[in-house]
C-alpha positions, -999 to 999 in steps of 0.1 A, spaced: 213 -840 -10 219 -858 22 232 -889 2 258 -870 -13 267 -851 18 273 -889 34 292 -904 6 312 -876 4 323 -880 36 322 -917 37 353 -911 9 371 -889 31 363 -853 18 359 -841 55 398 -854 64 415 -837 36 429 -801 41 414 -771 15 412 -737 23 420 -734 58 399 -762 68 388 -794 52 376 -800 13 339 -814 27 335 -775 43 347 -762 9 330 -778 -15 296 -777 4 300 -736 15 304 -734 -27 274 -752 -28 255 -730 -4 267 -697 -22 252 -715 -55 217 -724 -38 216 -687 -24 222 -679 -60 193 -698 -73 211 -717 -96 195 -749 -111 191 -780 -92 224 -803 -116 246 -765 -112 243 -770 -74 247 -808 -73 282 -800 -97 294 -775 -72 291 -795 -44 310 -820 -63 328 -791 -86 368 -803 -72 368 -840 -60 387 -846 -90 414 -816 -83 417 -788 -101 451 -768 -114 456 -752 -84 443 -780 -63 466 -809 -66 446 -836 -39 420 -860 -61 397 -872 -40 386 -890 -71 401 -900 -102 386 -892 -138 383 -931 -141 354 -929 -116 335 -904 -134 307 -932 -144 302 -934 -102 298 -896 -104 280 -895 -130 255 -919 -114 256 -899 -84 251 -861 -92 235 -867 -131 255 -863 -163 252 -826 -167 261 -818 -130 293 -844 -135 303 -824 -176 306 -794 -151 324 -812 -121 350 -830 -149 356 -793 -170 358 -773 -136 392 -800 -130 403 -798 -162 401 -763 -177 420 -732 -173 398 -716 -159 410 -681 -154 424 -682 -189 391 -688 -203 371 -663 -184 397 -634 -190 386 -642 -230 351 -645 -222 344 -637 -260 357 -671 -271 339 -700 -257 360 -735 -259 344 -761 -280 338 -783 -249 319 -754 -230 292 -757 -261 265 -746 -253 273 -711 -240 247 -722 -209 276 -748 -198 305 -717 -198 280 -700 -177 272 -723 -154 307 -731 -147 316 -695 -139 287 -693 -114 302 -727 -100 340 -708 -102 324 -671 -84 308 -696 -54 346 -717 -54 362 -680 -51 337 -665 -30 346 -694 -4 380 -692 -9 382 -651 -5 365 -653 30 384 -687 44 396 -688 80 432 -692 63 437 -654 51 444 -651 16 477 -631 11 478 -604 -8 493 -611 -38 458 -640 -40 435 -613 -23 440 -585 -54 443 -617 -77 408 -633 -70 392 -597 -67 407 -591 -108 393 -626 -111 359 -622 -97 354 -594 -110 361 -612 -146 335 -635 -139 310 -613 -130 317 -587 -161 318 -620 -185 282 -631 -163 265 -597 -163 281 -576 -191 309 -548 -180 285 -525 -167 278 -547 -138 316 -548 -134 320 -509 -121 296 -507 -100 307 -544 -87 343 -529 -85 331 -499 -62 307 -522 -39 332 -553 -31 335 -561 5 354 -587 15 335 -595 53 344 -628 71 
């Protein structure tokens, strides 16, 4: 993990602004939340990597799609399939219709993974030194909460609903 650490810095993660501080503290604080989570060892390695190629909302590429076969090499072919769809999807769209699984998120497993990678990415982004307004705040708690009834079935999602806490 240290190797990627160092060449993710070595490209210049660490000196470009995301979420109140730099993209290198981003993506590897999304990558702690999905350790503490216990997630599989090519789920963590995509997190850490899960926006260097931008995302929707995220417009900075730290890399570009045509370097994918460098990523690949790097983080393993699964972990890089969930890096590439994390940039490319809609992700809230497809997690509001958790029912219907896009063709590229076959097998289910990879639609999962990806919204464990997307909770960690929120769960960052909720508790970021930059406050979220609160237009984002109410939108990432309807959006986590998504996540975790689509994860955990909507039972979870009540009791979820009454025990969010959003600490810094």
């Amino acid at each position: 993990m240290d190797s990627l650490l160092a060449w993710l810095r070595a490209r210049g993660a660490d000196c470009i602004p995301h979420s109140g501080g730099t993209l290198y503290g981003h993506l590897t604080r999304t990558c702690l939340h999905v350790v503490r989570w216990g997630a599989s060892a090519h789920v963590v390695r995509g997190a850490l990597f899960h926006s260097v190629y931008g995302t929707r909302s995220f417009r900075h590429r730290l890399l570009s799609h045509e370097e994918r076969p460098i990523v690949r090499s790097l983080i393993g072919g699964d972990a890089e399939q969930l890096v590439f769809l994390f940039s490319t999807l809609d992700r809230k769209k497809i997690f509001s219709e958790g029912n219907k699984v896009p063709p590229v998120c076959r097998p289910e497993r990879v639609l999962r993974e990806l919204a464990i990678i997307e909770l960690a990415n929120l769960a960052d982004q909720v508790a970021s030194p930059q406050p979220p307004t609160s237009v984002h705040a109410n939108t990432s708690t309807r959006v986590l909460l998504a996540h975790i009834q689509f994860l955990y079935g909507a039972s979870r999602t009540d009791a979820a609903a009454s025990d969010v806490s959003w600490q810094r």
